[in-house]
N, C-alpha and C positions, 0 to 999 in steps of 0.2 A: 758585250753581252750585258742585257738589262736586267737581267733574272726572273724569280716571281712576281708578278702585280702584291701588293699587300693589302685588302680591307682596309683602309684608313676609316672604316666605322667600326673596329673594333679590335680589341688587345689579343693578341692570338695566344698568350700566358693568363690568362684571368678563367677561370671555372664559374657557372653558375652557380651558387650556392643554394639555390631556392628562396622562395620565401622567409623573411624578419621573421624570429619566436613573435609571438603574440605577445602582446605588451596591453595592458595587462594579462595574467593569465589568463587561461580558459577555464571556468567552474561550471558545473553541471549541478541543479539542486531540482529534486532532491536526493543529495548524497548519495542516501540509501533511502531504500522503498519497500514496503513490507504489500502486498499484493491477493488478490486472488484470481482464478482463473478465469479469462475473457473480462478481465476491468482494466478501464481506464487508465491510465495514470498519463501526466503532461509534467514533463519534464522543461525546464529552463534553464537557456543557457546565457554566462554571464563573460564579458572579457572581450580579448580580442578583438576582430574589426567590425564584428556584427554578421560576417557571412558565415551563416550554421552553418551546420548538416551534419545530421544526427543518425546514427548509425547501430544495430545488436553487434555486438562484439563477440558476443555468447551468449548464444543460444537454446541454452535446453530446457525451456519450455514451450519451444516455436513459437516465439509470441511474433511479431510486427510494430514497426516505429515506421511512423509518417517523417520522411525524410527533412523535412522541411520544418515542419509546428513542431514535433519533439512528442507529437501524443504517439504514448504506447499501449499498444493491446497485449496482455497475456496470455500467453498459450495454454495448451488442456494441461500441461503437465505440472506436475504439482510437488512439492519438497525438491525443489529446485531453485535454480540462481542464475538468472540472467544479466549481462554487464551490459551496459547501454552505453553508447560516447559519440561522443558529439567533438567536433575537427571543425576548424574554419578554412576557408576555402581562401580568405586573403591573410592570412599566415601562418606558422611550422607551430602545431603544438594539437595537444587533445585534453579532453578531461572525462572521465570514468566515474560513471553508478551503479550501485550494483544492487539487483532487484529480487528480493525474497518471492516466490510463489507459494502461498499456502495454503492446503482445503480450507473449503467452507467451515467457520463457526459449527461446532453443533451443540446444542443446548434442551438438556430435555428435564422436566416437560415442559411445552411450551404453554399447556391449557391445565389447570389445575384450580381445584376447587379445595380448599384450608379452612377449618373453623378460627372464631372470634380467638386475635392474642394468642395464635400458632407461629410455628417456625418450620422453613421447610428452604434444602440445600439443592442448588442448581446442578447439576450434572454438564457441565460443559469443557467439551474436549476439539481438538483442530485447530485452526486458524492459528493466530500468532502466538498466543499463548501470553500476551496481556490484556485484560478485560477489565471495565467499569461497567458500572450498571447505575440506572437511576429511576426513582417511580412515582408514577403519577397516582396516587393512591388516596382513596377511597374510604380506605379505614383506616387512615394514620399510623400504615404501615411504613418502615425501613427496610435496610443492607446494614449487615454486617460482613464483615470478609477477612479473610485470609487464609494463606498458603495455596490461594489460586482459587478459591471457593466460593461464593457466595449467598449466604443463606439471607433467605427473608423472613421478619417477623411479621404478620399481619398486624392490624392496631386493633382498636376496641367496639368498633363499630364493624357491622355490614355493608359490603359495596365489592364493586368492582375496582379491582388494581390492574393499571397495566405498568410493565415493568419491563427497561429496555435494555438489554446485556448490550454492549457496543465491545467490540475486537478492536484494541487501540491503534493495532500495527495497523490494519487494513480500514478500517472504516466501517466495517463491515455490521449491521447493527441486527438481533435479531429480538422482536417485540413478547413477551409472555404476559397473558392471561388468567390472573390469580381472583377466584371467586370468594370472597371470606363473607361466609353467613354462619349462623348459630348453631346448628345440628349438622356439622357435613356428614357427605354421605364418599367417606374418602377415596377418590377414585381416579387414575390420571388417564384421559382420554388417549389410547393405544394408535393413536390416527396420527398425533402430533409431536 
């Protein structure tokens, strides 16, 4: 009796183990991402062999990632956190970001009219909850700021100031319209 044939192409004691960890790691940047709803964000991926493919891991703002480029869309849903990750397809490992969703910026007012060498505090609430601002002005006017605040002083001349709140987390930038002339007639356009 001859017995079984044996595979002499292969060891009948050896297990696949899968694919090598990734060498180097897998990194996903950026990290973290502060967002708002239906914007962009393109994420990159770094390591490994180069075969992405980038994936939601968690989901709850129903956003969309292009499996392939890493651009992500953000869904309607808002004061939420999406995890995004990204896996390569030639070896064993992943890397995780995790994406803040946050309302729109709101900032009011956006259209105001101030006399010569006034001061007047922005009302802004939403979005990330870190903001800069900076101004193109007209009467050599400034910012001052803190504890999330920021008031403007008009300067000593007449003109038009435009003044740009920008949302740091998001990008997000929202433009205001300050009229500084000599006799206002103070009054914040209810439209804007």
């Amino acid at each position: 009796d001859e017995g079984e044939p044996v595979d002499e192409g292969s060891d009948p004691g050896s297990v696949d183990a899968g694919p090598d960890p990734c060498d180097p790691s897998l990194a996903l940047l950026p990290y973290e991402a502060h967002t708002n709803s239906y914007t962009l964000t393109n994420f990159t991926a770094t390591g490994g062999t180069g075969a992405y493919r980038y994936e939601i891991a968690g989901n709850a703002s129903t956003s969309y990632i292009d499996p392939l480029t890493g651009s992500y869309l953000a869904g309607p849903n808002t004061g939420v956190e999406d995890l995004v990750r990204v896996v390569d397809q030639g070896c064993a490992g992943f890397a995780d970001a995790r994406v803040h969703i946050h309302e729109n910026m709101v900032v009011a007012p956006t259209n105001l009219e101030i006399g010569i060498s006034s001061s007047f505090t922005f009302s802004i609430t939403s979005g990330s909850g870190l903001y800069d601002a900076e101004a193109d002005s007209e009467s050599g006017g400034y910012f001052t700021s803190g504890g999330g605040q920021f008031t403007y002083h008009s300067g000593a001349w007449s003109g038009t100031d435009l003044i740009e709140i920008r949302d740091v987390g998001t990008g997000e930038v929202v433009t205001v319209v300050v009229y500084v002339v000599e006799n206002p007639e103070f009054s914040l356009d209810p439209n804007t």
